[in-house]
Each structure stands twice: as structure tokens, then as C-alpha cells.
Backbone as a printed PyTorch tensor [residue, N CA C, xyz], in Angstrom:
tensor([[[  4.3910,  -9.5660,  10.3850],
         [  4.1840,  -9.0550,   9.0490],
         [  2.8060,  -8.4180,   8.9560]],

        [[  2.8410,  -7.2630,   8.2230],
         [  1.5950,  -6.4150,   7.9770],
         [  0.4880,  -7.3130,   7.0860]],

        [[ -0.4000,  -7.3360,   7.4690],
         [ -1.6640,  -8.1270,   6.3070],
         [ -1.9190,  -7.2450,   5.6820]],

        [[ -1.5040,  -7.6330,   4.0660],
         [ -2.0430,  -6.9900,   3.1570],
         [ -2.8660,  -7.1840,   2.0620]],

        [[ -3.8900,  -6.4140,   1.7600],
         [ -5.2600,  -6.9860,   1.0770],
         [ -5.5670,  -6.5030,  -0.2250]],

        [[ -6.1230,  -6.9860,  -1.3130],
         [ -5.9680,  -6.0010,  -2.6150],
         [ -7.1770,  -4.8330,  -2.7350]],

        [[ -7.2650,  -4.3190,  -3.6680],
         [ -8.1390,  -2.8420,  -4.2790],
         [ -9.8480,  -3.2830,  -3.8670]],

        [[-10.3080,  -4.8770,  -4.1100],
         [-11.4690,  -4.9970,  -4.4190],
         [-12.0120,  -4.8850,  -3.1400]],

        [[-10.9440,  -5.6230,  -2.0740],
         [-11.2690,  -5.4830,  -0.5220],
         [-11.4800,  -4.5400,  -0.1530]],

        [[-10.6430,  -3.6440,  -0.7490],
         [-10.7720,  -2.2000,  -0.2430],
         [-11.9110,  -1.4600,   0.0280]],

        [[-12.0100,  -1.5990,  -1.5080],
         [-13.2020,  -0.9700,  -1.7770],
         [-14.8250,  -1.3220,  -1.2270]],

        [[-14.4140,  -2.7220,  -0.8870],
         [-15.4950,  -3.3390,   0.0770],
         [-15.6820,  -3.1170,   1.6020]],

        [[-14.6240,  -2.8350,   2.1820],
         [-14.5800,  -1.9560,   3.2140],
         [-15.1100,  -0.5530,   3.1260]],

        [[-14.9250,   0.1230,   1.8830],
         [-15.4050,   1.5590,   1.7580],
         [-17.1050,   1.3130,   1.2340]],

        [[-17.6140,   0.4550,   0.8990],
         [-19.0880,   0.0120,   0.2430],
         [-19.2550,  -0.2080,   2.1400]],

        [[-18.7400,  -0.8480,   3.0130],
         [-19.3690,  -1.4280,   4.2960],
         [-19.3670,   0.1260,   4.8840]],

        [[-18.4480,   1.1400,   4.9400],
         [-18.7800,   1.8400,   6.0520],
         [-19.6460,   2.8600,   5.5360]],

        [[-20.4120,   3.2250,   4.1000],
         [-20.6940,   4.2350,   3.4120],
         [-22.4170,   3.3340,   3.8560]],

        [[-22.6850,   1.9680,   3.9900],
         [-23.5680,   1.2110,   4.2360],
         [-23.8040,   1.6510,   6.1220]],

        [[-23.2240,   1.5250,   6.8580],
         [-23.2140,   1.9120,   8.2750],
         [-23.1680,   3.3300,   8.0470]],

        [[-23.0370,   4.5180,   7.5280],
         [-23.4300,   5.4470,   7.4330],
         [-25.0610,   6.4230,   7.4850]],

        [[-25.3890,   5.0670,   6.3430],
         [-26.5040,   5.5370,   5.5170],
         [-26.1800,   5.5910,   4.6050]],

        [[-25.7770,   6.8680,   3.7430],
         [-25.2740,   6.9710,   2.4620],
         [-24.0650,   7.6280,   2.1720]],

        [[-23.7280,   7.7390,   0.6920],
         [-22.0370,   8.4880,   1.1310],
         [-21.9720,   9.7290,   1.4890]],

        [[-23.4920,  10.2440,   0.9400],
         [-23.5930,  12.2900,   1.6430],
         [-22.8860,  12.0190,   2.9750]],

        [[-23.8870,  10.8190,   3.8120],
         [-23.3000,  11.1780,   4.9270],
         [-21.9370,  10.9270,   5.9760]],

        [[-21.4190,   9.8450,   5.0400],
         [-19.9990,   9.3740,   5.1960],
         [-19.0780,   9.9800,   4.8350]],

        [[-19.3740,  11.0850,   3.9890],
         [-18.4380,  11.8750,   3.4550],
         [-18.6700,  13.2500,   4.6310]],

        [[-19.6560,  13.3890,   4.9070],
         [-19.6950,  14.9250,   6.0180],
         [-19.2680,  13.9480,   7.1280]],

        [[-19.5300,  12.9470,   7.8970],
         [-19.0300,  12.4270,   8.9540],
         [-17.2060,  12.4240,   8.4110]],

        [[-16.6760,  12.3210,   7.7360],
         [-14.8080,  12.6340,   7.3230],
         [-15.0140,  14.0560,   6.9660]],

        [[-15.6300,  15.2520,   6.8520],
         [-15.3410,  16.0590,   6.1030],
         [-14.8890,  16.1810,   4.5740]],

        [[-15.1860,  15.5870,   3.7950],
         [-14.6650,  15.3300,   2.2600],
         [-16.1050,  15.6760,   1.7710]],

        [[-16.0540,  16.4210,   0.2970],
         [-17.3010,  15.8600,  -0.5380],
         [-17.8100,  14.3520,  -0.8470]],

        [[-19.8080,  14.7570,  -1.1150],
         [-19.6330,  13.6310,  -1.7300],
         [-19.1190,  12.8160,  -2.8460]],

        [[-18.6210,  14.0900,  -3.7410],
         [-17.8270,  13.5860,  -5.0230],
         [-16.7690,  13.0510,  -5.2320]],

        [[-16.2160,  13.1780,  -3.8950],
         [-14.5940,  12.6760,  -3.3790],
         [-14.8390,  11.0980,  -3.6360]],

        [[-15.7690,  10.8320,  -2.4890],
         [-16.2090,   9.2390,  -2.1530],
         [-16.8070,   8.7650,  -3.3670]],

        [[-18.2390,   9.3240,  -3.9580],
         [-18.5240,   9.0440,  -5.6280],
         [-17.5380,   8.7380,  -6.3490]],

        [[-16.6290,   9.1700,  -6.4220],
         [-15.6450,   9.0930,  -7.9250],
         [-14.6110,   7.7510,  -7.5400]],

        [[-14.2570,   7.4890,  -5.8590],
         [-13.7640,   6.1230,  -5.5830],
         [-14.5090,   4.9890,  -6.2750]],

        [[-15.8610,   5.2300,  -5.5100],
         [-16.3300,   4.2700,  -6.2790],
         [-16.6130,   3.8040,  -7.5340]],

        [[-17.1620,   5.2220,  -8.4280],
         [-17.1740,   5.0350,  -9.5170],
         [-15.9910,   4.5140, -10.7030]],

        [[-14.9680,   5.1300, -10.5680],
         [-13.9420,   4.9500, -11.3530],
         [-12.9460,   4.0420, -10.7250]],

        [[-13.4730,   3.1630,  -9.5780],
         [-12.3760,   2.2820,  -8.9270],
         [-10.7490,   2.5160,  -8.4280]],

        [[-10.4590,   4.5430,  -8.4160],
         [ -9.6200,   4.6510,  -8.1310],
         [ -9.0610,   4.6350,  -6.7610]],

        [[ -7.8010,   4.9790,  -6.4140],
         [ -7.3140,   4.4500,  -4.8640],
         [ -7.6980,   5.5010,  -4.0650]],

        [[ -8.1100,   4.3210,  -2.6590],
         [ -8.6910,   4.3840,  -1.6930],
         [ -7.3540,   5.8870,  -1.1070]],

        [[ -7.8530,   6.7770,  -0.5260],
         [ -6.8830,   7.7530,   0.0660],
         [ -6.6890,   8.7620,   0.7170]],

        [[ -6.3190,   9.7520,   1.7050],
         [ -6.6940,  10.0200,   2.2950],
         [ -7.5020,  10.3200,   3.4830]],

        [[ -8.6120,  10.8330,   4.0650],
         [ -9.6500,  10.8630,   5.0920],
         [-10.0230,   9.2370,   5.1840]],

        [[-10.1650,   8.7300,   3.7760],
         [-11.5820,   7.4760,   3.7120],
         [ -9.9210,   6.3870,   4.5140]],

        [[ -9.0710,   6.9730,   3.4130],
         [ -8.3500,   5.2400,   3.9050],
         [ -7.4430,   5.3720,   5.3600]],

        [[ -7.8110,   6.5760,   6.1620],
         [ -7.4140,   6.8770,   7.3610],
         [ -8.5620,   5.7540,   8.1590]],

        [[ -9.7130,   6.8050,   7.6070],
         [-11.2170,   5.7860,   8.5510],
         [-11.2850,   4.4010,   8.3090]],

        [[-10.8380,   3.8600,   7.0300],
         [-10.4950,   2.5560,   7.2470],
         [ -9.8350,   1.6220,   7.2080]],

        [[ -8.7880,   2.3900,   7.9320],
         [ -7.7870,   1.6240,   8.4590],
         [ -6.7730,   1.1780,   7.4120]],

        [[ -6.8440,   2.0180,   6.1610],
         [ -5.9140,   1.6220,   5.2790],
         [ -4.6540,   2.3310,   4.7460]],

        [[ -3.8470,   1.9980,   4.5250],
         [ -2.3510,   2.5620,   3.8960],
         [ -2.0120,   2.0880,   2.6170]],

        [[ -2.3380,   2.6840,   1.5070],
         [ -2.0780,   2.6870,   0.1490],
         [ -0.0050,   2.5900,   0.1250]],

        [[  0.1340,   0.6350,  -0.4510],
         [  1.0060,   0.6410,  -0.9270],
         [  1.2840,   0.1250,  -1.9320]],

        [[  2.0910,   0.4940,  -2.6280],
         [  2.8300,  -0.4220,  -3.9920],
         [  4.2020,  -1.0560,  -3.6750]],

        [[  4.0420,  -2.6800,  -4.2810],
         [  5.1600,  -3.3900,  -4.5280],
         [  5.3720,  -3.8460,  -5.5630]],

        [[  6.4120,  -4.3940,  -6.1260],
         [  6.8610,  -5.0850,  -7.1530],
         [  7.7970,  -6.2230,  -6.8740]],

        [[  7.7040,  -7.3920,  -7.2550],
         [  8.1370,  -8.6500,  -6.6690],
         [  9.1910,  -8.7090,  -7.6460]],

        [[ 10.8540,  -8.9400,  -7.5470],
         [ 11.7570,  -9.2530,  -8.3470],
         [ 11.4480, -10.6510,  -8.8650]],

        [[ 11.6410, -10.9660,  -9.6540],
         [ 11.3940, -12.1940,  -9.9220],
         [ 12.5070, -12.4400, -11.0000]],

        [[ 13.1350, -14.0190, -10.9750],
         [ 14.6410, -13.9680, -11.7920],
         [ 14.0070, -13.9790, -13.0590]],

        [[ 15.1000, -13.4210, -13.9910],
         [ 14.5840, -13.7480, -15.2580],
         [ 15.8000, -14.4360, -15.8790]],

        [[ 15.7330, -15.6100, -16.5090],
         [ 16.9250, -16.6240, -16.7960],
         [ 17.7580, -15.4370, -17.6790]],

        [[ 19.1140, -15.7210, -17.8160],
         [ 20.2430, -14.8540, -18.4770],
         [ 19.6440, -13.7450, -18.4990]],

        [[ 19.5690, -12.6680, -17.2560],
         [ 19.3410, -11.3530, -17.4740],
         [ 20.8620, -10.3760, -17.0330]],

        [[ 21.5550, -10.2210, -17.3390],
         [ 23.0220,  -9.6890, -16.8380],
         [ 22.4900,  -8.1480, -16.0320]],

        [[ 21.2030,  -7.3670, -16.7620],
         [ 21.7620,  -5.9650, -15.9790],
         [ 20.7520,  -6.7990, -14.3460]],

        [[ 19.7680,  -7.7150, -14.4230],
         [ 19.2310,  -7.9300, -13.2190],
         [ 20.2260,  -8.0320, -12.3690]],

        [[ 21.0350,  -9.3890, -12.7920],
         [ 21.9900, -10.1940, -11.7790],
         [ 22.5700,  -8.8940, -11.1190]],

        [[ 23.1750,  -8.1550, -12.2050],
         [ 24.0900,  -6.8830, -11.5550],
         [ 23.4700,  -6.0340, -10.4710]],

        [[ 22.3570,  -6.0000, -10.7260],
         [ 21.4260,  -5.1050, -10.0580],
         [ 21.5280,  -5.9770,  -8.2060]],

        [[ 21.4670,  -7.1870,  -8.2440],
         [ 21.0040,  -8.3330,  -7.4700],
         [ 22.2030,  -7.9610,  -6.8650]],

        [[ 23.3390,  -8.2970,  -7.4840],
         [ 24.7570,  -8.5540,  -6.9390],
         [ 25.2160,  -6.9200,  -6.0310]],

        [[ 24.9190,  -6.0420,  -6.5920],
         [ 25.5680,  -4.3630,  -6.3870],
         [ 24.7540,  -4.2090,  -5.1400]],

        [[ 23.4510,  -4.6800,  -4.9160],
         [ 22.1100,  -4.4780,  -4.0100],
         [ 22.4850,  -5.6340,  -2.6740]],

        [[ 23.2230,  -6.4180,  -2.6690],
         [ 23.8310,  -7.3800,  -1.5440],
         [ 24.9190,  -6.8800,  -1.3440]],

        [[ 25.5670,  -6.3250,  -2.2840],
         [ 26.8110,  -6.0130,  -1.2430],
         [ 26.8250,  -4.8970,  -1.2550]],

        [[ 26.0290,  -3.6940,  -1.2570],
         [ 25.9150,  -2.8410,  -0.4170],
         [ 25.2360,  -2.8100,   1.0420]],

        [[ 24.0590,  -3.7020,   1.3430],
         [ 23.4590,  -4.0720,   2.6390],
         [ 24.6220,  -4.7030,   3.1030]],

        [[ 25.3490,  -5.7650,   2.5280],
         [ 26.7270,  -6.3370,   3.4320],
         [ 27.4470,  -5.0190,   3.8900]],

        [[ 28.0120,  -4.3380,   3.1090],
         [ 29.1150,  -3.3090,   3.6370],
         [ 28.5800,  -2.6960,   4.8060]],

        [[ 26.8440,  -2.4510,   4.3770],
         [ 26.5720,  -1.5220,   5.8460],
         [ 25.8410,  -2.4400,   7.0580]],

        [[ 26.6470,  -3.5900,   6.8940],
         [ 25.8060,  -4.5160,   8.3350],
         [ 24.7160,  -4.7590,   8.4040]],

        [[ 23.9280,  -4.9860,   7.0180],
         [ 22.7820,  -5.3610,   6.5840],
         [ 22.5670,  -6.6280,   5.9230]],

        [[ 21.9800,  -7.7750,   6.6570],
         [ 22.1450,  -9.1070,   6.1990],
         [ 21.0690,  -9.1470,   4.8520]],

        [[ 21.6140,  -9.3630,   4.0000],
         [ 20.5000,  -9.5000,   2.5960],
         [ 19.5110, -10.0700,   2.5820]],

        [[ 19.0970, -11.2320,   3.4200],
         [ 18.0160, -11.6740,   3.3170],
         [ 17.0200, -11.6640,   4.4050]],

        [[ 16.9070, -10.5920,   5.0480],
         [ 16.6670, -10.0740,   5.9800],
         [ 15.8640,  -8.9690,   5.4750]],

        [[ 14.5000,  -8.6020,   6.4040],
         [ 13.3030,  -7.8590,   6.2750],
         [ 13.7340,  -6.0540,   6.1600]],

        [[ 15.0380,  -6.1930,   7.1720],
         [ 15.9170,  -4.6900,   7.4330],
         [ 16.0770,  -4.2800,   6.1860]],

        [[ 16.9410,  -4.8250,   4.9310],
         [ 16.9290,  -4.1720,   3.8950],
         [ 15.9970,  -3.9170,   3.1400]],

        [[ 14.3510,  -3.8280,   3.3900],
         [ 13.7240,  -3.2500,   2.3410],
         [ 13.2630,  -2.2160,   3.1940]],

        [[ 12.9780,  -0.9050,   2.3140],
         [ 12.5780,   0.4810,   2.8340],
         [ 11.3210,   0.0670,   3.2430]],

        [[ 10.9150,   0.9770,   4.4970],
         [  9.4390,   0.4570,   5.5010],
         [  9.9650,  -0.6380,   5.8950]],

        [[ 10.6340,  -1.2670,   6.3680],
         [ 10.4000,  -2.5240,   7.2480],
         [ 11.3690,  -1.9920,   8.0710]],

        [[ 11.4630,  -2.3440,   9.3540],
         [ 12.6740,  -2.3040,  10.4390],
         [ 12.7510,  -0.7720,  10.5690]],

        [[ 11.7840,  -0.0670,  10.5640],
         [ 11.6960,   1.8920,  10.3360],
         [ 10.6680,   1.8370,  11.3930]],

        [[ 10.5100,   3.2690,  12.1520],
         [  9.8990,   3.8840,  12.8760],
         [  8.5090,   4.3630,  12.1550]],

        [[  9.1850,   4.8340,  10.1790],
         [  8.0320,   5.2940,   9.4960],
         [  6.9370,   4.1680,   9.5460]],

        [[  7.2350,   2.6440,   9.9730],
         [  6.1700,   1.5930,   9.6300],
         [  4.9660,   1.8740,   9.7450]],

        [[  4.5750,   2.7840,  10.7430],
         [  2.7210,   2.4370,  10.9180],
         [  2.7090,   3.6840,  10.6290]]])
């Protein structure tokens, strides 16, 4: 399984290599990006992306965890229609294969 880390880490990785740089002028000409590119990560805490999250080693993803919600009928349906379609196509449901990115070539 991939280790995955949240935004603040991130961004602490991008504070460590802008620190081994010198400054971000020059962390940003060592990637080719402005410095306003790297400025505005930091400043406005938005996502890490591109050049920076190539150099460190990061891949911007989003998940959302199903979680039951007591008497929800369109979930269950959702739950129920979503297993037996991985059944029909030889896809065991509780198995890593049925979620998109896992068991793919696209993984890394």
C-alpha cells in the first residue's frame, strides 16, 4: 500500500527543500517555475503540483471514504449495483482491484 500523508506534511516537505535551496528564488529557478508559483503555495496553502510535487516526490490525490449511513436506500443501492457489477466482471468486491488506481499500470 502507497503511504499517504496529508497537506500540512506536504507543505513541510516543500518549506524543507525551499530551506536546502536557500530560498524559493532559488528553488523555483532550480524546477524552472516562478517565484510566485512557489510563493502563492505557500502563502495561500494551496495544492502542492506540478514541477514542486514532481521534486518532491508527491502525487496529489483525493479520496472519499463511504461510510454507512443507517436507512440510506439510494446508498445501499449504490453499494448493491457497485458489487455486482465487479462480480459479473470477475472482480471480487472486497478486493483492492475494484478501486480505480489500484491493480493499474497508471499506479506510479
Amino acid at each position: 500500500m502507497k503511504e499517504l500523508i496529508n497537506h500540512a506534511d506536504g507543505m513541510t516537505l516543500l518549506v524543507q527543500a525551499i530551506q536546502r535551496a536557500g530560498s524559493a528564488a532559488e528553488y523555483a529557478r532550480k524546477l524552472g517555475v516562478s517565484r510566485s508559483f512557489i510563493s502563492q503555495m505557500i502563502a495561500t496553502n494551496r495544492n502542492i503540483t506540478g514541477k514542486v510535487a514532481a521534486d518532491l516526490g508527491l502525487k496529489l490525490v483525493y479520496a472519499y471514504e463511504l461510510t454507512r449511513v443507517k436507512d440510506s436506500p439510494k446508498q445501499e443501492q449504490y453499494v448493491k449495483s457497485r458489487e455486482e457489477w465487479l462480480k459479473q466482471n470477475g472482480i471480487d468486491p472486497h478486493s483492492r482491484e475494484g478501486i480505480r488506481g489500484y491493480g493499474t499500470k497508471e499506479e506510479d
